[in-house]
Residue, then its C-alpha position, 0 to 999 in steps of 0.5 A: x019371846x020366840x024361838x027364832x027371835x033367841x036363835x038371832x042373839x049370840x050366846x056368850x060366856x061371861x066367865x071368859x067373855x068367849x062367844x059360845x055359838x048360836x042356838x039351834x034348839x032349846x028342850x021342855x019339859x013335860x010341864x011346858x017350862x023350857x029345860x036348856x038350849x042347845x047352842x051350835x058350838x062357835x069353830x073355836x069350841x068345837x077345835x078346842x074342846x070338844x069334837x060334838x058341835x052342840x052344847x047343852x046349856x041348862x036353864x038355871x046357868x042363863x043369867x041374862x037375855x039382853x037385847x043382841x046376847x044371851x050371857x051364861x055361866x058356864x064352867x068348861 
């Protein structure tokens, strides 16, 4: 899968069901493995709980990389 082809889906937290926002980057590792996405934060994060327009989303809170979403656990 490329980049540009995870930057199309949405990235949504299964905990509340909220769209998170879109990703913008992703970091690797030293050893090529990928570390984390970085997600453009949605309005509604960016007002409500932060002022910093970017996530760091790390590899092991992804659960699932379905077709049009991305679904993470992510505890805010």
């Amino acid at each position: 899968m490329r980049l540009s082809e995870l930057q199309n889906k949405d990235v949504v937290n299964v905990i509340d069901g909220k769209k998170i926002g879109n990703i913008i980057d992703i970091t690797i590792e030293n050893d090529g493995n990928m570390k984390s996405l970085i997600v453009e934060k949605s309005k509604f994060f960016v007002s409500m709980f932060t002022s910093s327009g970017e996530i760091e989303i790390k590899w092991e809170q992804i659960k699932k990389i379905g077709e049009d979403v991305i679904l993470v656990s992510l505890h805010l």
